[in-house]
C-alpha positions in Angstrom: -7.7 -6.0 -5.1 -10.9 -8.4 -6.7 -10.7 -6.7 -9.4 -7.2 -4.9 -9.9 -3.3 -5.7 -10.3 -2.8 -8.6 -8.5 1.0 -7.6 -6.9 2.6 -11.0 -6.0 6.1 -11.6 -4.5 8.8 -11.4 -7.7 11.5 -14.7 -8.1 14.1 -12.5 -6.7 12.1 -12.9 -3.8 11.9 -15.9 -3.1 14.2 -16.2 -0.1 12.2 -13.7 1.9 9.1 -15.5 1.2 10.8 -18.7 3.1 11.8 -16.6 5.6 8.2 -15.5 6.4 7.7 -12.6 3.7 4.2 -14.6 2.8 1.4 -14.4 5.2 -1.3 -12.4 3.0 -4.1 -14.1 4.0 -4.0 -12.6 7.6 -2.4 -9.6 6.8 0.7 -11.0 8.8 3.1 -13.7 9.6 1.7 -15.0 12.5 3.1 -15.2 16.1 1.8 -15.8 19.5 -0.7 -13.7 21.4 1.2 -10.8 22.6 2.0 -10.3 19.3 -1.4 -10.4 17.9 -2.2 -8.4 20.1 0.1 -5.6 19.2 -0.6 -5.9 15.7 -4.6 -5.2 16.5 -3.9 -2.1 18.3 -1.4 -1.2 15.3 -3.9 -2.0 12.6 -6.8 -0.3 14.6 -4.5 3.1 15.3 -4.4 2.8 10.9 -0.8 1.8 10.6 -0.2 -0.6 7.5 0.7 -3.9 7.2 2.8 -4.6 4.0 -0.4 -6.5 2.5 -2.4 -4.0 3.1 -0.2 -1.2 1.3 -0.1 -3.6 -1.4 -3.5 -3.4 -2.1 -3.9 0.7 -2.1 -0.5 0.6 -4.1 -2.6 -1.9 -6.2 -5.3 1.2 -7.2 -2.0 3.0 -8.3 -0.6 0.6 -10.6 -4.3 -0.3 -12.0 -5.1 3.8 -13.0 -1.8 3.9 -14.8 -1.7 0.2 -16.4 -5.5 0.9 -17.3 -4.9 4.7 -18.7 -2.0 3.6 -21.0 -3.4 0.5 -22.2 -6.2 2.5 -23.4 -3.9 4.9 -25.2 -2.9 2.1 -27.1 0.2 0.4 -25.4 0.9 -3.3 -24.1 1.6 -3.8 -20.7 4.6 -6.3 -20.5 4.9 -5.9 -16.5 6.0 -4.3 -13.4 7.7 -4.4 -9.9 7.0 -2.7 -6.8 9.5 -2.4 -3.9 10.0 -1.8 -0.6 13.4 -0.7 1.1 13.6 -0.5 5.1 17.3 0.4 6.4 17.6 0.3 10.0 18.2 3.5 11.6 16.5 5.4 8.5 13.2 7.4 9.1 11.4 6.2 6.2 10.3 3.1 4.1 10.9 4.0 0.2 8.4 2.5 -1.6 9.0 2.1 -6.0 7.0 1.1 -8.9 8.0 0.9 -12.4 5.7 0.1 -15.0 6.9 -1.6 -18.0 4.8 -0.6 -21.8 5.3 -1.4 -25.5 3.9 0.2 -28.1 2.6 -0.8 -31.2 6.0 -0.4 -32.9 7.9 -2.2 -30.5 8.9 0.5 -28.8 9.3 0.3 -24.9 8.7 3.0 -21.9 7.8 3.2 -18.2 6.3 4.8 -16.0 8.1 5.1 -12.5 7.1 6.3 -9.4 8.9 6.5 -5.5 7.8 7.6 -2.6 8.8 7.8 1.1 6.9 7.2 3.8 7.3 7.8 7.6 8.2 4.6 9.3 5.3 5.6 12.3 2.7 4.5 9.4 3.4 0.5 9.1 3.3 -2.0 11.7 6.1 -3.0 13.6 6.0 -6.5 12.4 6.4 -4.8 9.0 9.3 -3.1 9.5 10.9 -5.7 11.1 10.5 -8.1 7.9 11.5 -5.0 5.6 14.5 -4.4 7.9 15.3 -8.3 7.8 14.9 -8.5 3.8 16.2 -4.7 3.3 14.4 -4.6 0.2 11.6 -6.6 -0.9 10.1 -7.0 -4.5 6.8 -7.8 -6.1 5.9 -8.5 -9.4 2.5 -6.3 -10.6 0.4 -7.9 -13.0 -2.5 -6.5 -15.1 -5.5 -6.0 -13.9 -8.3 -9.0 -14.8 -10.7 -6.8 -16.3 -10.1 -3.4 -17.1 
């Protein structure tokens, strides 16, 4: 996302990111070779890692941030989530959007969806199933 939302982990969050919840820069949390290897073949058969989801959840957020500012409101922020129950067959996945307008007045834009479990990682599921839910702020985007 160079040049969109930049979605980071929220306070709430904080916890989980102890726990493990970080590891963007790999696309993972790291582990030893048999799970590397797993996540390859995961990666390569197009399941997501929750970084990578992030970022095409990133082109969402920046259409809608980027459309209303041009109408003429503020963006004041946003949070995306993720909640992974065990046993459930899907991974919801939130966003809500947070605008002003010029008279102070507030609305925003909120989407869900749910997606099959079959399409992230297994290392992803397990650290949604371990946090249950996981939050992250969205900021603007830098140019835009």
């Amino acid at each position: 996302m160079e040049d969109g939302s930049k979605i980071v982990p929220s306070h709430a969050q904080q916890d989980a990111q102890d726990a493990g919840m970080e590891g963007a820069q790999a696309g993972r949390s790291g582990g030893g070779l048999k799970e590397d290897l797993q996540y390859l073949i995961q990666s390569a058969l197009g399941k997501y890692s929750l970084e990578t989801y992030l970022e095409v959840l990133g082109g969402f957020t920046d259409g809608e941030i980027r459309d209303r500012v041009r109408d003429g409101l503020i963006y004041r922020g946003g949070e995306a989530s993720f909640t992974a129950k065990r046993g459930e067959r899907e991974v919801i996945v939130s966003v809500a959007l947070h605008f002003q307008d010029q008279e102070g007045e507030w609305s925003q834009v909120k989407a869900e969806r749910s997606l099959r479990r079959s399409m992230f990682t297994g290392e992803t599921l397990r650290r949604l199933e371990d946090a249950e839910s996981v939050s992250f702020a969205v900021h603007a985007p830098e140019r835009g």
